[in-house]
C-alpha positions as CSV (number, residue, x, y, z in Angstrom):
1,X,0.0,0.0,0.0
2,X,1.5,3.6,-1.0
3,X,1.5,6.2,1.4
4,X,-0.1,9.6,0.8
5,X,3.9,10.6,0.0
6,X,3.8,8.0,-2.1
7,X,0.9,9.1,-4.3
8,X,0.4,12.8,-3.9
9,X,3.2,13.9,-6.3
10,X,1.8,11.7,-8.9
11,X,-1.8,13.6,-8.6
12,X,-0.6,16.8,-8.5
13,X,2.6,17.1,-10.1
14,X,5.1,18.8,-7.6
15,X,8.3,17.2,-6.7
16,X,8.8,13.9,-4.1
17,X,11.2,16.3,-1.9
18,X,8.6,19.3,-1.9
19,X,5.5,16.5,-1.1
20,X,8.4,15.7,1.8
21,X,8.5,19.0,3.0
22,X,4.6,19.1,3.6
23,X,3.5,19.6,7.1
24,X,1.7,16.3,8.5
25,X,-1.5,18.7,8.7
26,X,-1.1,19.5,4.6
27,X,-0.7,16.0,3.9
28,X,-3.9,14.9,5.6
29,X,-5.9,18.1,3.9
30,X,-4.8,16.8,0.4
31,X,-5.2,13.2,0.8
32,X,-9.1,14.0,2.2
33,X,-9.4,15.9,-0.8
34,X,-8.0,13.4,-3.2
35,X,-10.2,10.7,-1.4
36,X,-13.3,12.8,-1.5
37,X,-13.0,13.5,-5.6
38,X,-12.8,9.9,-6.0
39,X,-15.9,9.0,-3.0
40,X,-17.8,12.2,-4.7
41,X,-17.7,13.4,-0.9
42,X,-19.1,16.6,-0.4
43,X,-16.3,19.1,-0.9
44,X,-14.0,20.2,2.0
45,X,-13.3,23.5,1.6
46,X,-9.8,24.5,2.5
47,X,-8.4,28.4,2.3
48,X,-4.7,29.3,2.0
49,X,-5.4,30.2,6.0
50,X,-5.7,26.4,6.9
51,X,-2.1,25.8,5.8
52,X,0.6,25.3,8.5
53,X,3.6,24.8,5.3
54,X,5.5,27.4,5.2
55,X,5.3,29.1,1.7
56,X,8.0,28.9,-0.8
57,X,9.1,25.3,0.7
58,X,10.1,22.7,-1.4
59,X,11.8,23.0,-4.9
């Protein structure tokens, strides 16, 4: 089974070491995301506020 490191730069095209760099929070938000497009859960939403990553991490 792939992790959500393993699978989220596939989905959305950034690098491995920036999906690395991702706080544990972040990771969690996407993968819900990513789960809910493919359940057709109703939509999270999620505002630049809710992110604890530090902008301009990763490559």
């Amino acid at each position: 089974m792939l992790s959500a490191l393993g699978y989220l730069p596939e989905l959305t095209g950034i690098p491995h070491s920036s999906a690395q760099q991702l706080a544990l929070h972040d990771v969690f938000v996407a993968s819900m995301l990513i789960v809910g497009f493919f359940t057709g859960a109703q939509n999270l939403v999620v505002s630049d506020d809710d992110s604890i990553t530090l902008p301009g991490s990763g490559d």
